[in-house]
N, CA, C and O atoms as CSV, one atom per row, in Angstrom:
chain,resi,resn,atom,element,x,y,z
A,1,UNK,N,N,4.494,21.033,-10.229
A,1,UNK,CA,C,3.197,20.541,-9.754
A,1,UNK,C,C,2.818,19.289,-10.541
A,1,UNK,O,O,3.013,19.292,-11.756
A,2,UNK,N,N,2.364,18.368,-10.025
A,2,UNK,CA,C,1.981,16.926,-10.312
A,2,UNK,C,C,0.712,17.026,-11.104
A,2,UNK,O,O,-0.049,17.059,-10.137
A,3,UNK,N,N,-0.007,17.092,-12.046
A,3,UNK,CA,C,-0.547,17.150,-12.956
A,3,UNK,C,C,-1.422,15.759,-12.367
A,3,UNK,O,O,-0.876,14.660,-12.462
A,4,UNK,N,N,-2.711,15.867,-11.798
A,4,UNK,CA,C,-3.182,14.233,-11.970
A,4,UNK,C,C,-4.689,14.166,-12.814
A,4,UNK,O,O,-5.730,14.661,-12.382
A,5,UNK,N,N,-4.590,13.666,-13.703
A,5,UNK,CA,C,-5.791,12.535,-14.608
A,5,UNK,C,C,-7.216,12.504,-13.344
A,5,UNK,O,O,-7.196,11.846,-12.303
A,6,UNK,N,N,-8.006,13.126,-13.670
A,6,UNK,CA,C,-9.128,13.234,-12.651
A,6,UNK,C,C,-10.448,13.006,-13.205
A,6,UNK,O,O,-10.758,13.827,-14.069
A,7,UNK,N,N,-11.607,11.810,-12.854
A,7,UNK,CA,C,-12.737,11.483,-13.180
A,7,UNK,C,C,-13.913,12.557,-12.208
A,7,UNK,O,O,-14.045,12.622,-10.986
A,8,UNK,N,N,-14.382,13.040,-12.910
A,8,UNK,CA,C,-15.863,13.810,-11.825
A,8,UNK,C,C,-16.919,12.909,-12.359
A,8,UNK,O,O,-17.325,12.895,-13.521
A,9,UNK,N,N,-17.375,12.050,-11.229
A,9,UNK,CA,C,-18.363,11.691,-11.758
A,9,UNK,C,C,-19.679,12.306,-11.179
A,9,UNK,O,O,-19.840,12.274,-9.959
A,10,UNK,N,N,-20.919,13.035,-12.235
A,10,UNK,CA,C,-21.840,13.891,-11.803
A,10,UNK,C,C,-22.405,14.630,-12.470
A,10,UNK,O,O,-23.469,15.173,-12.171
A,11,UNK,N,N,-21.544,14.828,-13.883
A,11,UNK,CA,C,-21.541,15.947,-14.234
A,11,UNK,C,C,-22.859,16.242,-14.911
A,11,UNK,O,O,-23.499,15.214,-15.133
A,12,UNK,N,N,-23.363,17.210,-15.248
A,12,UNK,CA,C,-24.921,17.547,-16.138
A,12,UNK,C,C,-24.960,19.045,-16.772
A,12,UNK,O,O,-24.241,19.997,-16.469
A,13,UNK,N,N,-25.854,18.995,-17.600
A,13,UNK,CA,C,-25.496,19.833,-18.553
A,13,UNK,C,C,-25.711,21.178,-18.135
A,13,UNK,O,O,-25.595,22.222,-18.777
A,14,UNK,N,N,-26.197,20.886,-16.402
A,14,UNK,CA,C,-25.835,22.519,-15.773
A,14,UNK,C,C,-25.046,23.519,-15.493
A,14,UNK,O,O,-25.091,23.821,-14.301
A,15,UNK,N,N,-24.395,24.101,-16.081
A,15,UNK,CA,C,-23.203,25.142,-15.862
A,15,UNK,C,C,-23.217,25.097,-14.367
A,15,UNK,O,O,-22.122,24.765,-13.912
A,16,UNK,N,N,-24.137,25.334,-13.473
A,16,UNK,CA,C,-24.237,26.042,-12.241
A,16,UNK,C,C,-24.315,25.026,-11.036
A,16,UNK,O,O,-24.674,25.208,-9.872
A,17,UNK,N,N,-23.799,23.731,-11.783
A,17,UNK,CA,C,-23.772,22.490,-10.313
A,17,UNK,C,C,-22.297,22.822,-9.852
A,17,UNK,O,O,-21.605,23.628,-10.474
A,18,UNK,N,N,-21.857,22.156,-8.727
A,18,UNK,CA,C,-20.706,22.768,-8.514
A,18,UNK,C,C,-19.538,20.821,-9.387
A,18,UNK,O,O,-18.320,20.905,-9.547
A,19,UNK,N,N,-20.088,19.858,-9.644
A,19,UNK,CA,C,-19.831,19.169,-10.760
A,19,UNK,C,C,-19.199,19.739,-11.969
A,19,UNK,O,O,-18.040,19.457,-12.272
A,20,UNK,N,N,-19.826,20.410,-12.555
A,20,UNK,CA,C,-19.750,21.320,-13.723
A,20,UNK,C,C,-18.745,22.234,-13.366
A,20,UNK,O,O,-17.647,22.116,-13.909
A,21,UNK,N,N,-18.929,23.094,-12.574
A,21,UNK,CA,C,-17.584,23.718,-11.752
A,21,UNK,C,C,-16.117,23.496,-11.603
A,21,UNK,O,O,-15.139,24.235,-11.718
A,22,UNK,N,N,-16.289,22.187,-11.298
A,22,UNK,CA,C,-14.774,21.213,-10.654
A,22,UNK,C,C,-14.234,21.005,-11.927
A,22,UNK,O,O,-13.004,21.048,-11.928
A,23,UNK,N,N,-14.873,20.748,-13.251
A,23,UNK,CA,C,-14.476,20.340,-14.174
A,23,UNK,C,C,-13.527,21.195,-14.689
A,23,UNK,O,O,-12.321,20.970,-14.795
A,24,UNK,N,N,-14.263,22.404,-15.072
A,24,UNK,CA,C,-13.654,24.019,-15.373
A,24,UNK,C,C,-12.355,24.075,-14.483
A,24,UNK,O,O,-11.220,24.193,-14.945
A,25,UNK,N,N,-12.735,23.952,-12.859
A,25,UNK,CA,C,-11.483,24.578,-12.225
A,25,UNK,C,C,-10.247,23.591,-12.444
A,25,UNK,O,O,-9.069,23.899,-12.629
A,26,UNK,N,N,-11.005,21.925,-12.355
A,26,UNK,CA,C,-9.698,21.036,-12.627
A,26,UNK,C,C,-8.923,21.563,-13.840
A,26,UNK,O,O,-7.698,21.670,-13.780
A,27,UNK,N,N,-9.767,21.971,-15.190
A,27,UNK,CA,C,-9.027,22.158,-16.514
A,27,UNK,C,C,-8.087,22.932,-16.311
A,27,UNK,O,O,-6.895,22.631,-16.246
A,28,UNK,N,N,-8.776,24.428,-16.150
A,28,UNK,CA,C,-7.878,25.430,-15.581
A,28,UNK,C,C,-6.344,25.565,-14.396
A,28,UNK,O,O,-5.456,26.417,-14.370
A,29,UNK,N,N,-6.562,24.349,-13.544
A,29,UNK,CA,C,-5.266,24.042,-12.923
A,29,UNK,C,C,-4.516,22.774,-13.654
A,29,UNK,O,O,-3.944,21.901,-13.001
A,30,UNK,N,N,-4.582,22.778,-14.972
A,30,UNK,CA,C,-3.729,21.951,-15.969
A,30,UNK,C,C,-3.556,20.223,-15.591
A,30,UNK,O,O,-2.504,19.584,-15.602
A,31,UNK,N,N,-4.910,19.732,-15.268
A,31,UNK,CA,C,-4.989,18.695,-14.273
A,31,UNK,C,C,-6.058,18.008,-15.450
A,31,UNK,O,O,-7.150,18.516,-15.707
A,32,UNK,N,N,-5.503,16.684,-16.153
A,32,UNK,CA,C,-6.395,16.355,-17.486
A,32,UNK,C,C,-7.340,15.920,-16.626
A,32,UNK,O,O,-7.046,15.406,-15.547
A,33,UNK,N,N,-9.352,16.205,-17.307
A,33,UNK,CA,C,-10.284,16.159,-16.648
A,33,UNK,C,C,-10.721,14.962,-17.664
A,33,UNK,O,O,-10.333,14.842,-18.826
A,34,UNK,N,N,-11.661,14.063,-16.930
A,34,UNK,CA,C,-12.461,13.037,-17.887
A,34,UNK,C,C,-13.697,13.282,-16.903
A,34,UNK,O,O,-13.457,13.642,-15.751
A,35,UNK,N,N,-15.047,13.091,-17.343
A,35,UNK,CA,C,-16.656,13.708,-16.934
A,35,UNK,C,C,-17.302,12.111,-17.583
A,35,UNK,O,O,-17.221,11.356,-18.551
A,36,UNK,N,N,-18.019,12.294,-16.157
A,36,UNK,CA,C,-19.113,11.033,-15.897
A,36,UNK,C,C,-20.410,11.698,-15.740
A,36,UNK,O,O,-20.461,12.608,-14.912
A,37,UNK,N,N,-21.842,11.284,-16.632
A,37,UNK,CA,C,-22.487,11.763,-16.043
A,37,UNK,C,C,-24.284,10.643,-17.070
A,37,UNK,O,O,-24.166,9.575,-17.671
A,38,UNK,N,N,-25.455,11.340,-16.903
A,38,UNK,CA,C,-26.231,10.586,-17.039
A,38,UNK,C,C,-26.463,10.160,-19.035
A,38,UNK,O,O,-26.985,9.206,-19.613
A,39,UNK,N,N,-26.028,10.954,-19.341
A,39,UNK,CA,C,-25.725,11.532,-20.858
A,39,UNK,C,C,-24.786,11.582,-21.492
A,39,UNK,O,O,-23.827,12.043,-20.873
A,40,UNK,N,N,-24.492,11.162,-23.029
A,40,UNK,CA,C,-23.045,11.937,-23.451
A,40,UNK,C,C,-23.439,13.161,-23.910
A,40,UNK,O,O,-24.581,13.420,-24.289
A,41,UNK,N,N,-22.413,14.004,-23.879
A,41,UNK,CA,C,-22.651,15.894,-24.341
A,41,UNK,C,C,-21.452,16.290,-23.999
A,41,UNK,O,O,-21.066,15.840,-22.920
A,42,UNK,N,N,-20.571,17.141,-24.688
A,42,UNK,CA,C,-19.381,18.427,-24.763
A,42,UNK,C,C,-19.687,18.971,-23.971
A,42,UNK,O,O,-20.870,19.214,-24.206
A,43,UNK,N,N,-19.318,19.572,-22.696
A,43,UNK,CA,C,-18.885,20.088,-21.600
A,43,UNK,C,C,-17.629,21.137,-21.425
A,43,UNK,O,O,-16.626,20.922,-20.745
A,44,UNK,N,N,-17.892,22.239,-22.141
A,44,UNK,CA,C,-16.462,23.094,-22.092
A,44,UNK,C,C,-15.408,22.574,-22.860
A,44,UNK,O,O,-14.243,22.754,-22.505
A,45,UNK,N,N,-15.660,22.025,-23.748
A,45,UNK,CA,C,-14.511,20.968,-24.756
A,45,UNK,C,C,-14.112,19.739,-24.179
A,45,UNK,O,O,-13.393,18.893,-24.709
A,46,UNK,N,N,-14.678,19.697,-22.952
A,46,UNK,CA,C,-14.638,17.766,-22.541
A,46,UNK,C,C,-15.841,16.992,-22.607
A,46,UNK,O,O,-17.022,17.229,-22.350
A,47,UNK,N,N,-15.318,16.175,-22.951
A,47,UNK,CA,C,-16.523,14.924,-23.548
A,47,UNK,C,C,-17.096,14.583,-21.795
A,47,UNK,O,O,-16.298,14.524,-20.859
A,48,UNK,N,N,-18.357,14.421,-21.663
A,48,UNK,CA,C,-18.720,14.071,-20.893
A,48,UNK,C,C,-19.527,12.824,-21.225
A,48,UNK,O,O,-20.489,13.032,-21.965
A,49,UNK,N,N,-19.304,11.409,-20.777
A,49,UNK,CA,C,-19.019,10.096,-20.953
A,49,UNK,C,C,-20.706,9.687,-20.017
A,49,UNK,O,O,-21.092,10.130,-18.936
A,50,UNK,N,N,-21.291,8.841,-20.827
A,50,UNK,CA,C,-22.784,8.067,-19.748
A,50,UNK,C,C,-21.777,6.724,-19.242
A,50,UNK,O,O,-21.834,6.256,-18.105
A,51,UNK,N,N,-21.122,6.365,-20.012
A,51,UNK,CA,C,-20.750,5.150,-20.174
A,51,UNK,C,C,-19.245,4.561,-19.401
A,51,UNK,O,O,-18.396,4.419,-20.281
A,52,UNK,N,N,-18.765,4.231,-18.174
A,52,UNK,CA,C,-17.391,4.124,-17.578
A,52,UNK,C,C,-16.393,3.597,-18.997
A,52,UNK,O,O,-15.224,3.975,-19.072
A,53,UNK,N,N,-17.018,2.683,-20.093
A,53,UNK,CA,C,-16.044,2.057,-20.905
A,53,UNK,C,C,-15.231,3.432,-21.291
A,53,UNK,O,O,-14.023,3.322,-21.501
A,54,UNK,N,N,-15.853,4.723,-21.392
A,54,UNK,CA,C,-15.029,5.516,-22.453
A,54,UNK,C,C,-13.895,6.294,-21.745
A,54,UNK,O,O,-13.275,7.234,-22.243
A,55,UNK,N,N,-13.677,5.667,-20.271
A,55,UNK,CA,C,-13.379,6.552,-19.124
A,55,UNK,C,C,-11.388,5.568,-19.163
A,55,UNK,O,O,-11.180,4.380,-18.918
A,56,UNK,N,N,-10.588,6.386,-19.458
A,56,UNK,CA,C,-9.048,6.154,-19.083
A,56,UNK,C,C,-9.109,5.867,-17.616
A,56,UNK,O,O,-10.054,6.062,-16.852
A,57,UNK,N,N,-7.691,5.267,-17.315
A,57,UNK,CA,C,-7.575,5.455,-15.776
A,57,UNK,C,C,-6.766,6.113,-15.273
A,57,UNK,O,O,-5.549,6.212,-15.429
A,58,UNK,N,N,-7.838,6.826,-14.319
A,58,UNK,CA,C,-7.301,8.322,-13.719
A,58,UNK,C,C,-6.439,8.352,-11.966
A,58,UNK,O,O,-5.919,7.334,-11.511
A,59,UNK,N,N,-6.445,9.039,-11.578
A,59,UNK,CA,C,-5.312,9.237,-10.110
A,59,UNK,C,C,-6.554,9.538,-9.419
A,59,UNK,O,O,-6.529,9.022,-8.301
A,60,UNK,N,N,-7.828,10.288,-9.689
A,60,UNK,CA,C,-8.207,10.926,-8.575
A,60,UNK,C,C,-9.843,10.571,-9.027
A,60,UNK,O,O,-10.301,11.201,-9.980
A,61,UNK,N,N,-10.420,9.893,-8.560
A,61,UNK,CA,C,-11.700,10.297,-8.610
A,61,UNK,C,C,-12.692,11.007,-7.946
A,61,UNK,O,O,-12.894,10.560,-6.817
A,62,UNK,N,N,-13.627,12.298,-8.361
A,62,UNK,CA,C,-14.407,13.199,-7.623
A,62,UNK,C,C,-15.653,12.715,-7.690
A,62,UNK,O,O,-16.062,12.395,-8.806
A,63,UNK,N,N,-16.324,12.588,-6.803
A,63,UNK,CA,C,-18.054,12.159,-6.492
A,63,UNK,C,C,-18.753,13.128,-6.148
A,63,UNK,O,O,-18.692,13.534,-4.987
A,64,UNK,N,N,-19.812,13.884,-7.348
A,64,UNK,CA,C,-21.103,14.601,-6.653
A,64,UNK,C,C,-22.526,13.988,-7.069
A,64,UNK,O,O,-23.649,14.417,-7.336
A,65,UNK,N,N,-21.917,12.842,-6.985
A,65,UNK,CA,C,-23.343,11.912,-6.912
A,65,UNK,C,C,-23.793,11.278,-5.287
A,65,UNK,O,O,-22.962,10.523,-4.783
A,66,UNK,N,N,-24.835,11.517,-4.630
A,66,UNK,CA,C,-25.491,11.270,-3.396
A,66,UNK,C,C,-24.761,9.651,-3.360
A,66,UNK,O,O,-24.256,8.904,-4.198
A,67,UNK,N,N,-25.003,9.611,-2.030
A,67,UNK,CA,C,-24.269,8.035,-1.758
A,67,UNK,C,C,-25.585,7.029,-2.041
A,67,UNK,O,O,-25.311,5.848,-1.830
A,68,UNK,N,N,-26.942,7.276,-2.474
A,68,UNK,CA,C,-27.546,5.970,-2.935
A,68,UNK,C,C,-27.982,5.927,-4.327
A,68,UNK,O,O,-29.028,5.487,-4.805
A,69,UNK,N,N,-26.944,6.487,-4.896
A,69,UNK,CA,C,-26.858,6.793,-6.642
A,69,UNK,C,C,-25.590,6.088,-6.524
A,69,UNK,O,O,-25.476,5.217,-7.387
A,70,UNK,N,N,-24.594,6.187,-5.725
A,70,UNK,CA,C,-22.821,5.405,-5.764
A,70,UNK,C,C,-23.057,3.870,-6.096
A,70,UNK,O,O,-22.329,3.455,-6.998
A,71,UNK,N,N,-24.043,2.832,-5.472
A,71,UNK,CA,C,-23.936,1.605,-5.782
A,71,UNK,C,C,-23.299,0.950,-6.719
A,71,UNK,O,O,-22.402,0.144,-6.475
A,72,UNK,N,N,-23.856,1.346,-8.283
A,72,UNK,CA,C,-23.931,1.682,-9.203
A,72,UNK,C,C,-22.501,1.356,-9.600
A,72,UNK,O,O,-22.130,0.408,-10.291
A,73,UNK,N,N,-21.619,2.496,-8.932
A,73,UNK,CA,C,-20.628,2.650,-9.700
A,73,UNK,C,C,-19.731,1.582,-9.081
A,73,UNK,O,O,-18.808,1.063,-9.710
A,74,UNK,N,N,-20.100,1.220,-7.580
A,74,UNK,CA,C,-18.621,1.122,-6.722
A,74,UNK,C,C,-17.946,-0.339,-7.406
A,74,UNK,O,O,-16.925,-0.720,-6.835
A,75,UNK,N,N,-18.179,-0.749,-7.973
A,75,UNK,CA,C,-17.175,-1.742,-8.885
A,75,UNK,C,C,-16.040,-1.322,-9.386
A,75,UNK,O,O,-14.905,-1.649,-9.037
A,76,UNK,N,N,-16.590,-0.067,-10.803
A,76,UNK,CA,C,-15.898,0.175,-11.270
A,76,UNK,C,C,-14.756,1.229,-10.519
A,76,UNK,O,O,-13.527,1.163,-10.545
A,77,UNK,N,N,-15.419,1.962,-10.021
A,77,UNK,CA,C,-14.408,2.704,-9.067
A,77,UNK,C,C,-13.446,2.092,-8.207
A,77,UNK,O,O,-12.354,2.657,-8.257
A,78,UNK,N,N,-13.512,1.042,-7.379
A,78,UNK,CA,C,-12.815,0.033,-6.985
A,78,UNK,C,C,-11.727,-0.857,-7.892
A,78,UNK,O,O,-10.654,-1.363,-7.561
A,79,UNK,N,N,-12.565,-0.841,-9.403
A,79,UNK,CA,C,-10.912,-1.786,-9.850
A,79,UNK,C,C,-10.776,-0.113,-11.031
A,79,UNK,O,O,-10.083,-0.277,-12.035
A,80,UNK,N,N,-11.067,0.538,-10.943
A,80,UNK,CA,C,-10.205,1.794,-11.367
A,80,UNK,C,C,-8.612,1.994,-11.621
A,80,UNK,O,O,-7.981,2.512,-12.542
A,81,UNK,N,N,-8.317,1.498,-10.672
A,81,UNK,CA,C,-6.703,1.716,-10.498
A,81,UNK,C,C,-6.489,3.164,-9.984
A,81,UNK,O,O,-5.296,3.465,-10.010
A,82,UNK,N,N,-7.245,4.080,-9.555
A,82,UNK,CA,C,-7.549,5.540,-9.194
A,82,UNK,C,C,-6.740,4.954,-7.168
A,82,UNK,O,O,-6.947,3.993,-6.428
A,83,UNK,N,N,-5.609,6.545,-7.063
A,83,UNK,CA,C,-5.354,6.328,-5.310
A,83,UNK,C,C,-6.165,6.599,-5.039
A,83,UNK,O,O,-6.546,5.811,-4.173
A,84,UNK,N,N,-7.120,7.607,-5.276
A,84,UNK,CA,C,-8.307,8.686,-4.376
A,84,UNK,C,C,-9.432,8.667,-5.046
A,84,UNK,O,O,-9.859,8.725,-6.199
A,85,UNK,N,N,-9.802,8.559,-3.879
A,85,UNK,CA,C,-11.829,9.424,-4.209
A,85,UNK,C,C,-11.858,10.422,-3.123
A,85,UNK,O,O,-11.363,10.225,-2.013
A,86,UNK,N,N,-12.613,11.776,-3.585
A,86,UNK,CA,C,-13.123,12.509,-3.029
A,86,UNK,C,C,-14.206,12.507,-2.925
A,86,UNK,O,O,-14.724,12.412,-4.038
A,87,UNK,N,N,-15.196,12.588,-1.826
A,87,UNK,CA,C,-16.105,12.795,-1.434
A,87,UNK,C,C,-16.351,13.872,-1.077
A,87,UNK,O,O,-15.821,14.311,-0.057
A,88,UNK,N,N,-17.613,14.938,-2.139
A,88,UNK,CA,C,-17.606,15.966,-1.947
A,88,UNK,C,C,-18.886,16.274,-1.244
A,88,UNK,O,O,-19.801,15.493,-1.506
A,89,UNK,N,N,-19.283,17.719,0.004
A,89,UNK,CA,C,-20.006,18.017,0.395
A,89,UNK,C,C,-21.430,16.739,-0.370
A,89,UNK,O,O,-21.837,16.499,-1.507
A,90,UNK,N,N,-21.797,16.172,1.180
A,90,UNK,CA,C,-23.010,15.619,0.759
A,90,UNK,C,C,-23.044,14.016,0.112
A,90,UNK,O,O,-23.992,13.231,0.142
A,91,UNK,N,N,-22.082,13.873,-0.307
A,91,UNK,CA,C,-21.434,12.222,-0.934
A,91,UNK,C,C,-21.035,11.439,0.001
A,91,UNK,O,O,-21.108,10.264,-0.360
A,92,UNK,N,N,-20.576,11.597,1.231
A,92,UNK,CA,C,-19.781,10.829,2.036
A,92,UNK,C,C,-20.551,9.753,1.905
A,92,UNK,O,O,-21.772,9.813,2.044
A,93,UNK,N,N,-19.853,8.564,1.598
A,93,UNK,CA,C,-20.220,7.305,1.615
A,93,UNK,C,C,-19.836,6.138,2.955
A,93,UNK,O,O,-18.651,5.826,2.835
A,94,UNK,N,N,-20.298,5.630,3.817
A,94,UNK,CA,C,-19.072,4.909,4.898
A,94,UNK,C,C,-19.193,3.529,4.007
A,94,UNK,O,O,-18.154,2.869,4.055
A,95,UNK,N,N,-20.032,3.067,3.364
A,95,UNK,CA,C,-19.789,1.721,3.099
A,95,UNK,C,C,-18.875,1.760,1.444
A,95,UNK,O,O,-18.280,0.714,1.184
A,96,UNK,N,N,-18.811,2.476,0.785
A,96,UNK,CA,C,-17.676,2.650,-0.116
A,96,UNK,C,C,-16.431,3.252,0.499
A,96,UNK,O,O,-15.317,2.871,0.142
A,97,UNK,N,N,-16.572,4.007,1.242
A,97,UNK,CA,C,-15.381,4.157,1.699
A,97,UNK,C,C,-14.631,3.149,2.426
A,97,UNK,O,O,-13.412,3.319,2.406
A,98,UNK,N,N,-15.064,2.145,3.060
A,98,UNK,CA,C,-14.802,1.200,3.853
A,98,UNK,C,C,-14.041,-0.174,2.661
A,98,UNK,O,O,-13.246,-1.044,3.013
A,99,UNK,N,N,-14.450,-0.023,1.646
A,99,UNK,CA,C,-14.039,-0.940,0.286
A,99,UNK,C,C,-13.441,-0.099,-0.121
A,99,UNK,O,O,-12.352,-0.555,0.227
A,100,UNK,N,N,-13.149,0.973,-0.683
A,100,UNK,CA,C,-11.703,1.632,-0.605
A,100,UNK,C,C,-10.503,1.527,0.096
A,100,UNK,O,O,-9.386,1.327,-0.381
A,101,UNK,N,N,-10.859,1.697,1.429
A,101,UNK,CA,C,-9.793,1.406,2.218
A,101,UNK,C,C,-8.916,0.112,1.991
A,101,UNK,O,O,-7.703,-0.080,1.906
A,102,UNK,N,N,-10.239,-0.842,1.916
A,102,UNK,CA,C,-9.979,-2.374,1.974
A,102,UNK,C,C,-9.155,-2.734,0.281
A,102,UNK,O,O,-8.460,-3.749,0.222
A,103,UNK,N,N,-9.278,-1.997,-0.779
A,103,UNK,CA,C,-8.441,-1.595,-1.850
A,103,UNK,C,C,-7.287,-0.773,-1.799
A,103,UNK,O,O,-6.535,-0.724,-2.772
A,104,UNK,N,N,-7.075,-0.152,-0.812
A,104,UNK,CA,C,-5.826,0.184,-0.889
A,104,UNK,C,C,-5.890,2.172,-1.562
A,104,UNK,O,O,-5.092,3.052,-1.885
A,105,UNK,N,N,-7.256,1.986,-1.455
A,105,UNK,CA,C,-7.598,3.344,-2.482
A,105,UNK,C,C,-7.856,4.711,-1.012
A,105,UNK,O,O,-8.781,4.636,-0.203
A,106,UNK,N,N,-6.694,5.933,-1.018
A,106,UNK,CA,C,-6.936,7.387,-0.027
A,106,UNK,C,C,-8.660,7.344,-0.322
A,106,UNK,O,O,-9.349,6.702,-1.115
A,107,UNK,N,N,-8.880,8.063,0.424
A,107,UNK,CA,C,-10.309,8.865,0.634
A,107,UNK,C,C,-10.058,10.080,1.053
A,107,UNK,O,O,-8.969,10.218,1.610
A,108,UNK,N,N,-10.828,11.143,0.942
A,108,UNK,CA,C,-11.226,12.218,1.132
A,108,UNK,C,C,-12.587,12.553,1.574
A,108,UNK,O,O,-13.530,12.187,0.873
A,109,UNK,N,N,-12.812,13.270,2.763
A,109,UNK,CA,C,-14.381,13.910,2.346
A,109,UNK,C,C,-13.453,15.632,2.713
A,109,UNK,O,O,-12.765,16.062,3.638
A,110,UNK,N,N,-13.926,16.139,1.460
A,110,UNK,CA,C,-13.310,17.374,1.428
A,110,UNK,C,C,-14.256,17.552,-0.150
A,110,UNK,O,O,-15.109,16.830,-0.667
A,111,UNK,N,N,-13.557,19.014,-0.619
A,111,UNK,CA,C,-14.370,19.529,-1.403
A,111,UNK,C,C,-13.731,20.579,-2.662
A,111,UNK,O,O,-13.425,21.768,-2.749
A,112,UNK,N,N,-13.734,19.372,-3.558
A,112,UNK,CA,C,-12.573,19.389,-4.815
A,112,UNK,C,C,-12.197,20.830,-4.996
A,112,UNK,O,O,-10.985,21.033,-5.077
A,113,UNK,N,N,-13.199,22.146,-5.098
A,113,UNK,CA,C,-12.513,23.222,-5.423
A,113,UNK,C,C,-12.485,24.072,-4.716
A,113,UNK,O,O,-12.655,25.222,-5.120
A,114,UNK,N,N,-12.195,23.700,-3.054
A,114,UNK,CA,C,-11.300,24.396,-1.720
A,114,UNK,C,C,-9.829,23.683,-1.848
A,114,UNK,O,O,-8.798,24.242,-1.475
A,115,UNK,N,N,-9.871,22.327,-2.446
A,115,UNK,CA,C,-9.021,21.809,-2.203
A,115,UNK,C,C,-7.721,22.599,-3.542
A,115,UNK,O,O,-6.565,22.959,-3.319
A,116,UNK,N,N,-8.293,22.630,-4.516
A,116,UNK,CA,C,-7.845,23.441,-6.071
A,116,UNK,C,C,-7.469,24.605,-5.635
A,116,UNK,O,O,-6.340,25.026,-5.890
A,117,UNK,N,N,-8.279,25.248,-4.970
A,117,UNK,CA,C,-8.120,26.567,-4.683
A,117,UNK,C,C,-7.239,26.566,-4.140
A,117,UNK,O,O,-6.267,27.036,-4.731
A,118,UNK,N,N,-7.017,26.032,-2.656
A,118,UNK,CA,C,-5.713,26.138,-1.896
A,118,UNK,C,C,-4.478,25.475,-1.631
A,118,UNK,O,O,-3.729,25.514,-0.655
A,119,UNK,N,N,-4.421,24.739,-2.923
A,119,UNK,CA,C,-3.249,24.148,-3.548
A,119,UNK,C,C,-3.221,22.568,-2.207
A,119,UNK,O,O,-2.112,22.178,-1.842
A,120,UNK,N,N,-4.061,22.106,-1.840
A,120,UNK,CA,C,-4.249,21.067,-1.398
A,120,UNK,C,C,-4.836,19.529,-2.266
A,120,UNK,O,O,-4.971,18.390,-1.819
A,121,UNK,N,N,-5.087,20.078,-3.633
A,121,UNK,CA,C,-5.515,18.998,-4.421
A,121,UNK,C,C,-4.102,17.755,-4.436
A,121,UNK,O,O,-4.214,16.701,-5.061
């Protein structure tokens, strides 16, 4: 199994978002996790990052940030060097997704831990 480097960006210091979730399940399927979110704070023994500088470049990026919170990011996500973004329940973006495409970057709207779960990640 292909092991991929995965950004969630979303994350908060709620155990019970499903953000917080993806992180756990990514760890647990041996898939190195890096966490984006409004704060820095330890997250289950991963650093969770306010800041993109502290962020490696990853294969997969996950979005449970609403699409008029994405603005923001879509730069950096775009020269990422990341194939994928997922767009999870509620994120679908058409105008980032449309600059993805135009980068060369997969899309997804699917939902990181159906996808974990059923070996579709």
């Amino acid at each position: 199994m292909l092991h991929k480097p995965t950004l969630v960006i979303g994350v908060s210091r709620n155990p019970d978002r499903y953000a917080n979730m993806a992180v756990r399940a990514l760890k647990m399927h041996g898939h190195p996790v890096y966490a984006l979110g409004r704060e820095d704070f330890l997250y289950d023994d991963i650093s969770v990052h306010s800041l993109w500088e502290n962020i490696p470049q990853v294969h997969t990026i996950t979005l449970y940030v609403k699409p008029e919170h994405q603005r923001s990011y879509y730069q950096k996500i775009l020269n990422s060097g990341a194939r994928r973004i997922i767009f999870n329940p509620g994120t679908w973006n058409d105008e980032l997704a449309e600059m993805a495409a135009q980068a060369g970057i997969e899309t997804e709207d699917g939902c990181t831990l159906v996808m974990l779960s059923s070996g579709q990640f």
